[in-house]
N, C-alpha and C positions, 0 to 999 in steps of 0.2 A: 588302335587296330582297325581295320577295316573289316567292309560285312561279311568279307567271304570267310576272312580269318574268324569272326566271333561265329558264323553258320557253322565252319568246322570243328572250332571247339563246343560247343553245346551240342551240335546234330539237328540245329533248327535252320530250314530254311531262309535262305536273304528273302525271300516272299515275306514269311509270317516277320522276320525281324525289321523289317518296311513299313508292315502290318502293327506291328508293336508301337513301333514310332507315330505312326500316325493317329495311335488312337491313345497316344500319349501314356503307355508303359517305360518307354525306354528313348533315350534323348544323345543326338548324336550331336559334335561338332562336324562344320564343315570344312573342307581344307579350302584353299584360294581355287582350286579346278573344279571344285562342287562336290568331292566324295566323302563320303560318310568318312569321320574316325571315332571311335567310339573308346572309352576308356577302358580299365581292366576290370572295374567295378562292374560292368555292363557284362561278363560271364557271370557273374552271379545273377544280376536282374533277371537275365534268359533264364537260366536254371530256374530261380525262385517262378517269372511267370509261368514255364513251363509245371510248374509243383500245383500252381492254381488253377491251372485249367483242368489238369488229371483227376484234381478234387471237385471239377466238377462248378466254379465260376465261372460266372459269363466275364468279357473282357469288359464289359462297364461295372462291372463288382473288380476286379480287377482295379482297374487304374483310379478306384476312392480306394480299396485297402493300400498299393505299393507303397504311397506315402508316409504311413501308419508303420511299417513294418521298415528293421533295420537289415540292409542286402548280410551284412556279417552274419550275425548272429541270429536275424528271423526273428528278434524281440518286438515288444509293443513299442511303439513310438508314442510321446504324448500328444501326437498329431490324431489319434484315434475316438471320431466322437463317439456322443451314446448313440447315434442311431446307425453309423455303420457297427457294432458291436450287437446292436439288437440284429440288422440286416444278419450280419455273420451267425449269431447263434440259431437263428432261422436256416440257414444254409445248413451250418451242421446239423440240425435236427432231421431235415429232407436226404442228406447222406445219411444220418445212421439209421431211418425210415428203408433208403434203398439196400441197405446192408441188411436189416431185417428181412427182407424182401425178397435179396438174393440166399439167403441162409433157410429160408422156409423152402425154397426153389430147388435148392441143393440137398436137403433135408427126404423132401418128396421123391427126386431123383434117387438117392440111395438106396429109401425102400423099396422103388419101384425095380430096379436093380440086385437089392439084395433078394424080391421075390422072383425075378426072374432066375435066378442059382438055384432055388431050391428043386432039389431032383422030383 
């Protein structure tokens, strides 16, 4: 398929899917005029990068995990060393940190709210 088609099925811009390519997430053939085609495995790639960056990796944590990880099913690949696994459990630790974070936030908000009610 080509970029405009993979942009429209995912909702990702041909910018960022450009962007993907070149910093080596996502790999296109070229045709003989020079246009991207890209297979059908590459809707999932988008989607899967799009899942890693909402969680909050930068795109060079990114392109050491996609290798590690299977576009199907999202499983461990045995391509996964121990220091991106250490890297990675470090990441989840700083998200359930900002999850804490935002819950104390929300927390404080309510009271602050449920005293504003009081007659």
């Amino acid at each position: 398929m080509r970029i405009g088609e993979l942009a429209r099925r995912t909702g990702v811009s041909e910018r960022s899917l450009r962007y993907y390519e070149k910093q080596g997430m996502l790999s296109a053939e070229r045709t003989p005029g020079g246009h991207r085609e890209y297979p059908e495995a590459a809707v999932d790639r988008v989607i899967r990068i799009q899942e890693l960056f909402a969680a909050g990796l930068c795109s060079e944590k990114i392109v050491q995990l996609l290798p590690c990880m299977r576009d199907t099913d999202g499983g461990p690949s045995v391509v996964a060393t121990p220091k991106l696994v250490a890297d990675l459990t470090a990441e989840r630790a700083r998200i359930d940190r900002m999850i804490a974070d935002l819950v104390r936030s929300r927390d404080t908000l309510d009271e602050v709210i449920d005293a504003a009610r009081l007659p």
